[in-house]
Kinemage of the C-alpha trace (Angstrom):
@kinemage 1
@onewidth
@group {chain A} dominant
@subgroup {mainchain}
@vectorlist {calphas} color= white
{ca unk a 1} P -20.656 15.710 13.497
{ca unk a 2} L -22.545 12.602 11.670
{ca unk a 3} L -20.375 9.714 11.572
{ca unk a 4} L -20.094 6.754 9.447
{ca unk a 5} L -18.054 3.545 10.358
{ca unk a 6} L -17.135 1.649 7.488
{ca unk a 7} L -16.218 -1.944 7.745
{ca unk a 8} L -13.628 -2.926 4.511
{ca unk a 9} L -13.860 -6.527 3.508
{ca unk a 10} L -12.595 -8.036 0.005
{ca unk a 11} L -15.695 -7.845 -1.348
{ca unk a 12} L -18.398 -6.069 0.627
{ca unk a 13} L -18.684 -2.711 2.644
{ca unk a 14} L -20.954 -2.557 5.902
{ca unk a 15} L -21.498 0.499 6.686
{ca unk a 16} L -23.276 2.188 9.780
{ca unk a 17} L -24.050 6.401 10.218
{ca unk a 18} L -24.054 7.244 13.885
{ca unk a 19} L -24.278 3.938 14.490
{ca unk a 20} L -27.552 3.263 13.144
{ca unk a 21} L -28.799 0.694 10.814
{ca unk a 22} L -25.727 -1.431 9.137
{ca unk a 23} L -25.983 -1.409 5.511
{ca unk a 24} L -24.157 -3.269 2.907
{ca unk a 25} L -22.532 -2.508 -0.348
{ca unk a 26} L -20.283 -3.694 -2.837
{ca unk a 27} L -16.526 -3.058 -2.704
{ca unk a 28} L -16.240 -2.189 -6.220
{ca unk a 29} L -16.765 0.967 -7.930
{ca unk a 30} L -20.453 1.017 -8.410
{ca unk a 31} L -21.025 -0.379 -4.714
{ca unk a 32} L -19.059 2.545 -3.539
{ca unk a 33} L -21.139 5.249 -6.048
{ca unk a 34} L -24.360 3.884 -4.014
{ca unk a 35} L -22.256 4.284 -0.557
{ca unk a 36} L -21.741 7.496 -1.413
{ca unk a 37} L -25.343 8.443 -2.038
{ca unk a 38} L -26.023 6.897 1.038
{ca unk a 39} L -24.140 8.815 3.147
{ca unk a 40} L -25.056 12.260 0.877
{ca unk a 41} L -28.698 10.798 2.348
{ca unk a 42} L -27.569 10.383 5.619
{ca unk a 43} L -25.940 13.843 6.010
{ca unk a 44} L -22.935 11.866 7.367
{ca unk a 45} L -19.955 14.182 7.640
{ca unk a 46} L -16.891 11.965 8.321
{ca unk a 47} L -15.961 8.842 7.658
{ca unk a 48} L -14.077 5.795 9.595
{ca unk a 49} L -12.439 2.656 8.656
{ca unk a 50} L -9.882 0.224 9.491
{ca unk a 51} L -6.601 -0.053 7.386
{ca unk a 52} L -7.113 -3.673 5.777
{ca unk a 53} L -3.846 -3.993 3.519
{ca unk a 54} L -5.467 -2.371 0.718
{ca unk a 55} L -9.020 -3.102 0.492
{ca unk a 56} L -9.630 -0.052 1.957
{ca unk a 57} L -7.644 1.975 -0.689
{ca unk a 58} L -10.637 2.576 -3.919
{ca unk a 59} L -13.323 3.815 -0.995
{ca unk a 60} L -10.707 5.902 0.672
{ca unk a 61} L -9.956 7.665 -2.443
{ca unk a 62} L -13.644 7.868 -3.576
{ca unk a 63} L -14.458 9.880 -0.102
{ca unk a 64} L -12.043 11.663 -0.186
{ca unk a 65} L -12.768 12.500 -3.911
{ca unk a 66} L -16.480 13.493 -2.799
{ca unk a 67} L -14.887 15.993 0.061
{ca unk a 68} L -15.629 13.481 3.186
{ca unk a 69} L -13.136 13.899 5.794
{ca unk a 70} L -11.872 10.587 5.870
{ca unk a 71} L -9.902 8.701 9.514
{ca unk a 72} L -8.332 5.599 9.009
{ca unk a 73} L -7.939 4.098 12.199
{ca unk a 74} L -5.765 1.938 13.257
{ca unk a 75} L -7.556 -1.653 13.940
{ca unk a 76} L -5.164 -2.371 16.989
{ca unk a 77} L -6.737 0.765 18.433
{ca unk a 78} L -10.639 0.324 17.409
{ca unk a 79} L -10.157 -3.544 19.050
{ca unk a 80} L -8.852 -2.175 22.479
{ca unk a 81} L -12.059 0.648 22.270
{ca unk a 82} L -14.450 -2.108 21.441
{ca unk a 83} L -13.179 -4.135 24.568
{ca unk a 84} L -13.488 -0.970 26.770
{ca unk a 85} L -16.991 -0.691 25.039
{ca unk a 86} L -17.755 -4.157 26.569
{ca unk a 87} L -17.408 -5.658 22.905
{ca unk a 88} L -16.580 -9.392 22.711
{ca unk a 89} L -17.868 -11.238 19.742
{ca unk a 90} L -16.635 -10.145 15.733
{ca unk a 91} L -18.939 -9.444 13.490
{ca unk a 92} L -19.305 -7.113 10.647
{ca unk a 93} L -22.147 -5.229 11.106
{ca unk a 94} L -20.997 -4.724 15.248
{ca unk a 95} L -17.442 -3.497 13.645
{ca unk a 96} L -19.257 -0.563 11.649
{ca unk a 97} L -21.119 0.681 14.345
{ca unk a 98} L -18.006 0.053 16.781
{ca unk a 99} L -15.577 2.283 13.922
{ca unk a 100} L -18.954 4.971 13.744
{ca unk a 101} L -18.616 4.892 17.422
{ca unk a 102} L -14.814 5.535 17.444
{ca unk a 103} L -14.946 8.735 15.164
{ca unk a 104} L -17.397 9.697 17.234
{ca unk a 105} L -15.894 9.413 20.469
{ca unk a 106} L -12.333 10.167 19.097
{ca unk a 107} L -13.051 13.028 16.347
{ca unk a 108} L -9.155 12.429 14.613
{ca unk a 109} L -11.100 12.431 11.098
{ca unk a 110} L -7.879 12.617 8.456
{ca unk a 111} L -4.936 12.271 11.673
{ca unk a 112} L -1.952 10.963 10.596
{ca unk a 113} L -3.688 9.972 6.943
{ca unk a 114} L -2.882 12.695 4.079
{ca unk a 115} L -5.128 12.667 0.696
{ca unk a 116} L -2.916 10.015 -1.248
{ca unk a 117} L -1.428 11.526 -4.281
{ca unk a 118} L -2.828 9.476 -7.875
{ca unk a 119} L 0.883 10.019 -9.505
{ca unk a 120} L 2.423 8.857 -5.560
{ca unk a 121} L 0.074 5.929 -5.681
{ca unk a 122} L 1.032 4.770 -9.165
{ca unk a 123} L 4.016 4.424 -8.634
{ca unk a 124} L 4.057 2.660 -4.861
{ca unk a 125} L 1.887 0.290 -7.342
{ca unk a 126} L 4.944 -0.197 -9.646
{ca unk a 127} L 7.538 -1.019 -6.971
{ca unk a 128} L 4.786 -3.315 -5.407
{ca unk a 129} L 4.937 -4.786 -8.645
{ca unk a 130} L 8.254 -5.036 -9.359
{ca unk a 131} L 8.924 -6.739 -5.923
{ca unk a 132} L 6.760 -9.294 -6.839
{ca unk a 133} L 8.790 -10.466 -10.226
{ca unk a 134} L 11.727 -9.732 -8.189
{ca unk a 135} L 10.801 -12.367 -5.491
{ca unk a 136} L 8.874 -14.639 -8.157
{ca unk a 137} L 12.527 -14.490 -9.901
{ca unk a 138} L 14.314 -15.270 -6.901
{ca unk a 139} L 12.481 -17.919 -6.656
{ca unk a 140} L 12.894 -19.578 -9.896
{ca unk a 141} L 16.412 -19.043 -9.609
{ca unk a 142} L 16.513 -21.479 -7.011
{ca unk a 143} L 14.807 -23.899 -8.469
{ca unk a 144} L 16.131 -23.978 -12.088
{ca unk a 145} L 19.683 -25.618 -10.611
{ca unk a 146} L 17.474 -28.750 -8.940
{ca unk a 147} L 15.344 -29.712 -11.124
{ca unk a 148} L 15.747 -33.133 -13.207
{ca unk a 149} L 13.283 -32.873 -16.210
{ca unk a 150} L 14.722 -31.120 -18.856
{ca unk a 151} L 11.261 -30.075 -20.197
{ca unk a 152} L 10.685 -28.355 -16.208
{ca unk a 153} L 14.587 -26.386 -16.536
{ca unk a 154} L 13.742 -25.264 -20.324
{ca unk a 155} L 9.932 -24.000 -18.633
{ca unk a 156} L 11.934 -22.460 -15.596
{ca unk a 157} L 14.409 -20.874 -17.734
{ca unk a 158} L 11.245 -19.246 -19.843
{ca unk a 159} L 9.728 -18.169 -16.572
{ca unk a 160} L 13.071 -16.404 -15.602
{ca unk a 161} L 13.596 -14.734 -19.480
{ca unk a 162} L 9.748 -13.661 -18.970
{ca unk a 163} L 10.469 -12.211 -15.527
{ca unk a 164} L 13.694 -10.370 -16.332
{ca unk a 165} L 11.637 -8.444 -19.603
{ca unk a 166} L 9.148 -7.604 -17.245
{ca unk a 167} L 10.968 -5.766 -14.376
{ca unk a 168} L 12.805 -4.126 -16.898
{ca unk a 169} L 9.551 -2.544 -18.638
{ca unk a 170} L 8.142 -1.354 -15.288
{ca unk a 171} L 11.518 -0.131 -14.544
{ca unk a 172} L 11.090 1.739 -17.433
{ca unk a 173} L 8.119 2.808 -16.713
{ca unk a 174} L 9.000 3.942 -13.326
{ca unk a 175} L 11.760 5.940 -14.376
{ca unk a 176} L 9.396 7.989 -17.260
{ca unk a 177} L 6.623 8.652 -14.146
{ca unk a 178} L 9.881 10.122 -12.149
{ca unk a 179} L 11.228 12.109 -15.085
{ca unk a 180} L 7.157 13.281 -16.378
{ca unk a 181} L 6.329 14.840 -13.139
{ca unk a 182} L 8.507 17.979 -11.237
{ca unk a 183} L 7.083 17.113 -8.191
{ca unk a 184} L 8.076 13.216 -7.890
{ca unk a 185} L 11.588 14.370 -9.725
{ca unk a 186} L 11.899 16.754 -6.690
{ca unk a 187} L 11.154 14.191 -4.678
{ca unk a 188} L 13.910 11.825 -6.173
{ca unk a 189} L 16.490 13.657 -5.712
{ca unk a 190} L 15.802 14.580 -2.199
{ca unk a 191} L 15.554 10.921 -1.427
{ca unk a 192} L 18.768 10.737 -3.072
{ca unk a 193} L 20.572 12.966 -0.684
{ca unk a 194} L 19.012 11.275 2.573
{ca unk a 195} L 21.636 8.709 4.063
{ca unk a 196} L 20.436 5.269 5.149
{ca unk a 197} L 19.800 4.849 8.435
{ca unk a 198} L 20.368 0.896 9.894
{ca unk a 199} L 20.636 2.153 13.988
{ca unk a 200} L 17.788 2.769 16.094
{ca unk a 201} L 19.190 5.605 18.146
{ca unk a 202} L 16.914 8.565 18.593
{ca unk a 203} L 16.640 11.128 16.238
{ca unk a 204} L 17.595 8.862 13.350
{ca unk a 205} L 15.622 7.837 10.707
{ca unk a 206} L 15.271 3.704 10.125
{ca unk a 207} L 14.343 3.291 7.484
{ca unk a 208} L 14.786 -0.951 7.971
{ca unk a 209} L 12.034 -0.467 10.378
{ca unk a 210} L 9.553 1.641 8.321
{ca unk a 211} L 9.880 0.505 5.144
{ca unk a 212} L 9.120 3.295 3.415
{ca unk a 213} L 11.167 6.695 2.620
{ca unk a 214} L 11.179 9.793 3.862
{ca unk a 215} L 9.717 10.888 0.324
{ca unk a 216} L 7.188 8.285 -0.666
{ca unk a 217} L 8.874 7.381 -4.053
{ca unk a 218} L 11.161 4.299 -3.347
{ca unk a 219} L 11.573 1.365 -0.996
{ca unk a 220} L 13.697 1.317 2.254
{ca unk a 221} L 17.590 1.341 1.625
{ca unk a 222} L 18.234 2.630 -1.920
{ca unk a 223} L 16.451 -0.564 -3.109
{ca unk a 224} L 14.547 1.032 -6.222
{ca unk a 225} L 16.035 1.138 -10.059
{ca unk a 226} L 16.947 4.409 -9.721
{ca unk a 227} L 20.333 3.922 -7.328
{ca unk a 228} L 23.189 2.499 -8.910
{ca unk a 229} L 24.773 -0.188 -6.947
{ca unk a 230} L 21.467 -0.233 -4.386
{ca unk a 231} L 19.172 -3.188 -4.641
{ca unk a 232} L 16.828 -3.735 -7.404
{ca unk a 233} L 19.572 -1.086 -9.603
{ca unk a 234} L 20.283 -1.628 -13.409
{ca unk a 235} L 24.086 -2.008 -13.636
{ca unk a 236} L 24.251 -3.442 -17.433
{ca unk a 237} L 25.740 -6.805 -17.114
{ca unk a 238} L 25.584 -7.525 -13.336
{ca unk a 239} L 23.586 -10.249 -12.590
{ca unk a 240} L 22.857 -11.859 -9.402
{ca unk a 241} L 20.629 -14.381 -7.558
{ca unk a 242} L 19.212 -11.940 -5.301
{ca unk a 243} L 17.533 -10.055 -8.225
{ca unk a 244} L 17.571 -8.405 -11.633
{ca unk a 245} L 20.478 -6.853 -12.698
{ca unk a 246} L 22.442 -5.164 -10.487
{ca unk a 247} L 20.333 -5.720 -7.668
{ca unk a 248} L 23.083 -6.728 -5.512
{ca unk a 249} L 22.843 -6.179 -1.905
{ca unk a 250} L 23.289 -3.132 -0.002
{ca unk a 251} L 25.548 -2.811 2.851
């Protein structure tokens, strides 16, 4: 097994194959064709990398596109190994032959990290979205009842009309990805039928904690546009500060 550590920034990838040489590419799409050549040149036959909050996402799914078993480690984990490694100082090209080291030492290519669905990941991009104008809107809200210039209210109030037409077409828009696609509608309904969890006693699923649902689809606690009377629902009329409307609060 030929491994290749992969450190994600924002705009470069170092990257190191059984941790050799460090080399460095671009984190776009072209900079991650070369990578893959690369490692094709290499003979590298997994692939490790650190979960950054999403830089990591484009050369994840090219990998795993080009049939490279693919670990994404956890970077709590590959900082303790470097210390037991005798590791100290930070540096890039040290972090991509630490993560080849890892995989190497660890072999738990593709643990606990299924090949992301495209039609899954478009739509966790819409509710990422969507919570964005939701909080940009909250936001505004506050601010439109303060302010003295009547020019800044009138721009606020814009702001607000512009942010309410927007979460309603990716509402939209989620809702026709749902309905397009058996598997996600499947999926919707059985997210439907799972009750909310706010305890922490064993066995239960807490989903305040997580985050996420069971299913993938829709945020923690009925939140998405599809649950009437959860947060972030469309109840024609309701309006509140906390959101668009009906995205009153859930119990």
């Amino acid at each position: 097994m030929i491994v290749a550590g992969i450190d994600v920034g924002k705009a470069n990838l170092d990257v190191s194959v059984a941790e050799g040489p460090v080399v460095r590419f671009d984190n776009t799409v072209e900079g991650i064709s070369k990578l893959l050549e690369h490692l094709a040149e290499q003979d590298a036959t997994v692939a490790v990398c650190e979960a950054t909050g999403g830089y990591e996402r484009l050369v994840v799914e090219r990998l795993r596109q080009a049939g490279i078993p693919m670990h994404l480690a956890q970077p709590n984990r590959v900082r303790a190994f470097a210390r037991a490694c005798g590791y100290q100082a930070k540096t890039d090209p040290q972090d991509a032959r630490i993560l080849s080291r890892f995989g190497s030492v660890f072999q738990e290519h593709d643990a606990g990290t299924p090949t992301p669905e495209p039609e899954l990941e478009e739509l966790r991009d819409l509710l990422r979205r969507r919570r964005q104008l939701v909080e940009q809107r909250v936001q505004e809200l506050g601010r439109v009842d303060k302010v003295v210039s009547l020019a800044v209210a009138e721009s606020t109030s814009r702001h607000i009309s512009w942010l309410e037409a927007e979460i309603e077409v990716l509402d939209r828009e989620y809702q026709e990805k749902i309905q397009s696609s058996p598997t996600l509608t499947q999926r919707a309904t059985l997210y439907r039928t799972v009750p909310v969890s706010h305890g922490t006693r064993c066995g239960q699923i807490n989903r305040c904690h997580t985050g996420r649902s069971p299913s993938g689809i829709g945020p923690a606690g009925r939140q998405g546009p599809c649950f009437p009377g959860g947060r972030g629902s469309m109840v024609p009329g309701q309006r509140t500060k906390e959101g668009p409307a009906g995205h009153s609060r859930w119990p």
